[in-house]
C-alpha positions in Angstrom: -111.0 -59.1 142.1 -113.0 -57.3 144.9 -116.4 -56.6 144.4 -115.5 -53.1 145.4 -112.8 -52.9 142.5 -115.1 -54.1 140.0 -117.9 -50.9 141.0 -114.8 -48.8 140.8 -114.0 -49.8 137.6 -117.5 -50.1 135.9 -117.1 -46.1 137.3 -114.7 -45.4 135.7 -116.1 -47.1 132.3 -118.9 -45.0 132.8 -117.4 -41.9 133.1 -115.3 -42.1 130.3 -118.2 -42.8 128.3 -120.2 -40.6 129.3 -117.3 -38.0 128.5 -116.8 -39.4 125.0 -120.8 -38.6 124.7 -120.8 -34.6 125.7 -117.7 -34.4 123.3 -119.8 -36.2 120.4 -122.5 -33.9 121.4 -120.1 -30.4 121.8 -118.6 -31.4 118.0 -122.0 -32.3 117.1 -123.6 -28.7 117.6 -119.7 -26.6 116.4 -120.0 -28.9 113.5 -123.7 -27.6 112.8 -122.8 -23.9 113.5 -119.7 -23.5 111.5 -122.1 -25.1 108.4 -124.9 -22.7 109.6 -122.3 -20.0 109.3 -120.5 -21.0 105.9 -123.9 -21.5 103.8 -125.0 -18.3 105.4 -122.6 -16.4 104.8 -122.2 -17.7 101.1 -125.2 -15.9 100.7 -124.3 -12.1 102.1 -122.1 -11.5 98.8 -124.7 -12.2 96.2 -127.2 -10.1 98.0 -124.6 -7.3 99.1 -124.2 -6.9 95.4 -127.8 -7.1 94.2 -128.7 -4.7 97.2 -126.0 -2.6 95.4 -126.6 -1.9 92.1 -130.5 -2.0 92.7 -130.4 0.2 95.2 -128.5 2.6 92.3 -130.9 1.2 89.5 -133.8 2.2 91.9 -132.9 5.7 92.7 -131.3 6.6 89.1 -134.5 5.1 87.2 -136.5 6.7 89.9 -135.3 10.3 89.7 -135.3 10.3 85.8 -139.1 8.8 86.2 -140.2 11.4 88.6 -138.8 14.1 86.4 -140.6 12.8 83.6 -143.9 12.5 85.4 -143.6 16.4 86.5 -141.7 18.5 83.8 -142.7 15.8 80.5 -145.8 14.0 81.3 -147.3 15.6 77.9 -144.5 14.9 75.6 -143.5 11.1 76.6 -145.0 8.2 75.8 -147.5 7.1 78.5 -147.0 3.4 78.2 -143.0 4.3 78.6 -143.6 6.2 81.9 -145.8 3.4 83.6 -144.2 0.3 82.7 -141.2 2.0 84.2 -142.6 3.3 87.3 -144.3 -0.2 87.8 -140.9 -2.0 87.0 -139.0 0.6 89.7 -141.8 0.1 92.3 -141.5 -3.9 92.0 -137.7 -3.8 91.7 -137.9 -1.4 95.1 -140.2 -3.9 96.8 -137.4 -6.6 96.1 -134.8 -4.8 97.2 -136.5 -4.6 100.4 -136.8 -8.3 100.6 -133.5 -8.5 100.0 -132.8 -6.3 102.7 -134.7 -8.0 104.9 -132.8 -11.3 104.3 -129.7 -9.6 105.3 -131.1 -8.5 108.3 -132.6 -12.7 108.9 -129.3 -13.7 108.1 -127.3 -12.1 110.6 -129.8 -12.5 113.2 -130.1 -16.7 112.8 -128.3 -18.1 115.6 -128.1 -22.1 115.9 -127.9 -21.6 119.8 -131.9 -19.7 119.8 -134.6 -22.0 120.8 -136.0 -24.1 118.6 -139.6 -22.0 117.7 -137.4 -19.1 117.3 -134.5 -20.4 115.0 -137.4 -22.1 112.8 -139.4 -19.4 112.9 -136.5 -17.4 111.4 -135.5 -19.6 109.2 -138.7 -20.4 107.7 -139.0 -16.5 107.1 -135.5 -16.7 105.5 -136.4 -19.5 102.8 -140.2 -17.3 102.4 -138.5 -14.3 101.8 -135.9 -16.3 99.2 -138.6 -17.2 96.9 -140.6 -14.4 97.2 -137.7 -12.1 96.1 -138.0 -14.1 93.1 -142.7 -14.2 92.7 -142.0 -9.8 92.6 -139.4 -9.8 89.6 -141.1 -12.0 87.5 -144.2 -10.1 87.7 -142.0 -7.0 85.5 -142.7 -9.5 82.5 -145.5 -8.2 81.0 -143.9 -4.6 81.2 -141.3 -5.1 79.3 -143.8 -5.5 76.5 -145.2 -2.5 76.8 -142.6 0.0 77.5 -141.7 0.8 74.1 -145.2 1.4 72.9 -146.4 4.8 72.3 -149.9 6.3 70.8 -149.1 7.2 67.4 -148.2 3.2 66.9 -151.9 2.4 68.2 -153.1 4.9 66.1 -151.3 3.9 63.3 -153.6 1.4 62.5 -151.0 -1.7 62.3 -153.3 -4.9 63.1 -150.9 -7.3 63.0 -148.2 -5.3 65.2 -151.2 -5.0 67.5 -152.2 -8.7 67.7 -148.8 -10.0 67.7 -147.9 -7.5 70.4 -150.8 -7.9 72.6 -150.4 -11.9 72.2 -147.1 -11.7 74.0 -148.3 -9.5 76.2 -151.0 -11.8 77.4 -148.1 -13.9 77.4 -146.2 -12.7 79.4 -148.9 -11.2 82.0 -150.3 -15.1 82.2 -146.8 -16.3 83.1 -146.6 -13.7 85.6 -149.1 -14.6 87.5 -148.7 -18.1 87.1 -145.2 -18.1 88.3 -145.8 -15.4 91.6 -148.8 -18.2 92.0 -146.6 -21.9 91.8 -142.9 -20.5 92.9 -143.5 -22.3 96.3 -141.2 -24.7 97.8 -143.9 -27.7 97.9 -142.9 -27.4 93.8 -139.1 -27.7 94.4 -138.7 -31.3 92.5 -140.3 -30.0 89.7 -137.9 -29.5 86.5 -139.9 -25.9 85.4 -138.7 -24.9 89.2 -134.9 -26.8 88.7 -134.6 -25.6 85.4 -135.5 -21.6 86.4 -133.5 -21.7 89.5 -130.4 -24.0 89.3 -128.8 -26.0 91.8 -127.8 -23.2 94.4 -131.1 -22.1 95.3 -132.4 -25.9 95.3 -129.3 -26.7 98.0 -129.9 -23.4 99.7 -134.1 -24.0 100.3 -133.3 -27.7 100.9 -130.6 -26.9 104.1 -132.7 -24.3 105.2 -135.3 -27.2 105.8 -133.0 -29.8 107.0 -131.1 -27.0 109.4 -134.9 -26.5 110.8 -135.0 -30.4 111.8 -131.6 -31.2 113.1 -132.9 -28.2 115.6 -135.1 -30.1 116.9 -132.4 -33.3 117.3 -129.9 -30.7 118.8 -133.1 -30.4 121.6 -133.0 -34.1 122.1 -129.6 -34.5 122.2 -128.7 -31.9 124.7 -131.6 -33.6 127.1 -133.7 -30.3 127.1 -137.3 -30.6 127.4 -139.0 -28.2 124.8 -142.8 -27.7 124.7 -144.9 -25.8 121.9 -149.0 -25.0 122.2 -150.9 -22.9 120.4 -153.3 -20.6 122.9 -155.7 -18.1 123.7 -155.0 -16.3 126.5 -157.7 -14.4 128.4 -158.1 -10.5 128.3 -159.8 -7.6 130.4 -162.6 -7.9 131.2 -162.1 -11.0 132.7 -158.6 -11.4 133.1 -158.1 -10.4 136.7 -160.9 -11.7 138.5 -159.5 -15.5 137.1 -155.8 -14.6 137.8 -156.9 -13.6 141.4 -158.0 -17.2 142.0 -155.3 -18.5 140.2 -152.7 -16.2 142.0 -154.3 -17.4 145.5 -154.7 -21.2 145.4 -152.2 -22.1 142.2 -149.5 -19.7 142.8 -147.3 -22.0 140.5 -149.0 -22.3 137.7 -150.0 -18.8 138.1 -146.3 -18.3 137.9 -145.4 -20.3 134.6 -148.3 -19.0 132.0 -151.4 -16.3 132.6 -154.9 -17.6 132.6 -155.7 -19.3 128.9 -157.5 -21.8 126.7 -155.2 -24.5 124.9 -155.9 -24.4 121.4 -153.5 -26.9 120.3 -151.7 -29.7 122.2 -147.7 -30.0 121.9 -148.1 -33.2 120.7 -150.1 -31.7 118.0 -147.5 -29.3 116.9 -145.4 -31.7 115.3 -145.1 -29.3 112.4 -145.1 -26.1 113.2 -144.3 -24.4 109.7 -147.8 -25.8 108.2 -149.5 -24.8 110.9 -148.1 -21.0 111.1 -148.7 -20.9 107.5 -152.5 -22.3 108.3 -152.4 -19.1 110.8 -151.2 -16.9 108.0 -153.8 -17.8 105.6 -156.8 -18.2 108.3 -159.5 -15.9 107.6 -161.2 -16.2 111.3 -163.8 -13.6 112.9 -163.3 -13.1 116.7 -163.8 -16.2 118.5 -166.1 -16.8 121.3 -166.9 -19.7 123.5 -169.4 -20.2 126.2 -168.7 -21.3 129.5 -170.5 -23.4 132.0 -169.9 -24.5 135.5 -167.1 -25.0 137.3 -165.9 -28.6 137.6 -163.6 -30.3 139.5 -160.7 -32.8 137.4 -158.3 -35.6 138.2 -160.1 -37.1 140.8 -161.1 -33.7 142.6 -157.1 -32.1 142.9 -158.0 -29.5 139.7 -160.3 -27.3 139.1 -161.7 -26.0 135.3 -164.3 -23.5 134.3 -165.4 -25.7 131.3 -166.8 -24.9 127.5 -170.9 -24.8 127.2 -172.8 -26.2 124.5 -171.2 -27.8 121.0 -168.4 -24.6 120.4 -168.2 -25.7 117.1 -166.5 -22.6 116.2 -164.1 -23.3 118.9 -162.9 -27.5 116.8 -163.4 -25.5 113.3 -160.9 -23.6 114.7 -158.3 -26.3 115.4 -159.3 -28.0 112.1 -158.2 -25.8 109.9 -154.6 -25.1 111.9 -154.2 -28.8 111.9 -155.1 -28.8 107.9 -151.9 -30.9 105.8 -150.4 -31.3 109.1 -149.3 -35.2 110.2 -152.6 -35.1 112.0 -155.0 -36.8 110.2 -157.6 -37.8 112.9 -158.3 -34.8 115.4 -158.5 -35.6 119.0 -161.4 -34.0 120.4 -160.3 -31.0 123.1 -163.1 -29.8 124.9 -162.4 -26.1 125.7 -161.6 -24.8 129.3 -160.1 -22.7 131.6 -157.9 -24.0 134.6 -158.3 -22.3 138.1 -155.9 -25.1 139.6 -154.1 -27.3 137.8 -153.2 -30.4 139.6 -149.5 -31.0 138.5 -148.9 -28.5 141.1 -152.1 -27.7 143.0 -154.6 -29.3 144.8 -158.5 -28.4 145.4 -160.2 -29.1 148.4 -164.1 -29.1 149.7 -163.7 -25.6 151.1 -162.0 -24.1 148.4 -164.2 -25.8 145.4 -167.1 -24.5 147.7 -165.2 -20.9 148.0 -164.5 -21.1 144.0 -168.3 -21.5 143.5 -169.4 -18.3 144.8 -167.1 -16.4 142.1 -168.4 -14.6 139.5 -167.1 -16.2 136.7 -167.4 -15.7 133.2 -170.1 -17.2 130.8 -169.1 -16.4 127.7 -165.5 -14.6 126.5 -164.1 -13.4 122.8 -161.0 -13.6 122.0 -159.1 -11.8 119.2 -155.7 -13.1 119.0 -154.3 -17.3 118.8 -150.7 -16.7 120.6 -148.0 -19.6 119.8 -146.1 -20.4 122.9 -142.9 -21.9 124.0 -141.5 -23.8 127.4 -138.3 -24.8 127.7 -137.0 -27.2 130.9 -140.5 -26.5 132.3 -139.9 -23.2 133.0 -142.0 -19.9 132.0 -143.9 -20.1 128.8 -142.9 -17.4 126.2 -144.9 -15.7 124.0 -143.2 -16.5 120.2 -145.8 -15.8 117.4 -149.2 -14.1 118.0 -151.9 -13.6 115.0 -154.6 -11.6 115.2 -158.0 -13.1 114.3 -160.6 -10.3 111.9 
């Protein structure tokens, strides 16, 4: 055999594997959306009906309520009217989670980008449980609903004790439940044994759908990058852009002048650390700047952080808190004028750069979670705004 029939064939070979691949790949992803779709969808009945009949419940209980409260309030019992009106108003707040759900459900779409389908979906199995925190707090109201004065006044002790007893009860179970319903306490039997098996298998593929995202990225050899930032606002923002608009038009191009906060590489988990944004309780930020300094052997250029900016790593500690992170690189804060992936500084410019007025010190307000996908123009995904 030839050696040219031999290349020929060891084409062909690779070819046909490489077809058998993208069809693995294609029945990979239908497989994944048709499952996305069924479990999804098992849900829209359940909640359809719930929406239903507390929607009815809600405005029913509602109107006789209000009624009550303008033509009665004198001649019903008082703990009646308020342990009614507080179990419409938390029933009405469910009903609006529920409605919300809806709404998450037939917005998920298997074929959004990664941050986005996750983000939805981790606001989909949020808004599950915490459906679930509001009812339970009704407890201790249905306790007192049937109460009146005249059986306060009555003088009954041990109606009294035994009432108020499961009362405190009930409020302590309350609040214990809104407090540990959380899925970290999903393999515990209290949660199993409140919840059943369908909820359990619901949470559980929500979380597992979130991760085989992020395979469908890798499989489909797209290159997908996440960083938390702080992007730079008026007063300062145009004079930096100006010099990043003249000598980096690229970069300029792909994201607006910012400070990395956190690495890609360190947003491995990117549910922790958007609740860690949820729960932050942050003042404004702000960092001092220095000089400008020249990086990678002279081809970038960086206004860089001044001084310890130990507000600036406090910052990334607690974002990175429970995360797989466990020892936290040290990122020095800066701003780039020219990156050199795809500029380059030279003496006259760095000499041109150094007769800028450039900022010394800079607040910043909001942390803005960003996404690239096959290095193209970061997005804007998430933003939270610091106190």
């Amino acid at each position: 055999m030839e050696h040219t029939e031999v290349l020929n064939l060891w084409k062909m070979y690779d070819d046909k594997v490489e077809q058998a691949l993208s069809l693995n790949k294609k029945n990979t992803q239908e497989i994944l959306r048709i499952k996305t779709k069924s479990v999804l969808s098992e849900m829209k009945p359940i909640k359809i009906f719930t929406l239903f009949v507390g929607i009815i419940w809600v405005l029913f209980g509602g109107t006789v309520v209000t009624n009550l409260f303008v033509y009665a309030y004198d001649k019903v019992s008082l703990f009646f009217l308020y342990s009614a009106a507080a179990q419409l108003l938390l029933t009405a707040v469910a009903i609006g989670i529920y409605l919300y759900q809806l709404i998450m459900i037939a917005n998920v779409n298997i074929s959004d980008s990664v941050i986005t389908a996750q983000k939805k979906l981790s606001y989909l199995k949020g808004s599950t449980l915490w459906s679930a925190k509001i009812l339970f707090l009704q407890l201790p109201f249905w306790t007192t609903f049937y109460l009146s004065k005249e059986m306060i006044i009555s003088g009954n002790i041990a109606y009294i004790l035994v009432n108020g007893f499961f009362t405190l009860l009930f409020l302590y179970s309350a609040i214990w439940l809104f407090t540990n319903i959380k899925y970290s306490n999903r393999d515990k039997k209290w949660f199993k044994m409140l919840f059943g098996h369908r909820l359990l298998t619901l949470l559980n593929f929500i979380k597992k759908l979130s991760s085989m995202k992020k395979v469908r990225i890798a499989n489909n050899d797209e290159s997908q990058r996440i960083q938390a930032t702080l992007f730079i606002d008026e007063p300062f923002k145009e004079s930096i852009e100006k010099i990043r608009r003249k000598y980096n038009p690229e970069q300029y191009s792909l994201i607006g002048c910012h400070i990395t906060l956190l690495r890609d590489d360190e947003l491995t988990d990117i549910e922790k650390v958007t609740k860690n944004l949820l729960e932050l309780n942050e003042h404004t930020l702000v960092i001092d700047f220095g000089k400008l300094r020249r990086s990678d052997n002279g081809k970038g250029v960086i206004i860089e952080g001044k001084g310890s900016n130990n507000s600036f790593h406090s910052l990334r500690a607690k974002l990175l808190a429970n995360t797989e992170i466990s020892n936290i690189s040290i990122l020095h804060p800066h701003i780039t004028l020219i990156h050199p992936r795809n500029g380059k500084c030279t003496d006259e410019i760095f000499d041109e750069l150094k007769k800028q007025k450039l900022p010394s010190k800079i607040a910043f307000k909001t942390i803005s979670i960003i996404e690239q996908l096959n290095e193209g123009k970061w997005n804007i995904v998430n933003q939270f705004n610091l106190k």
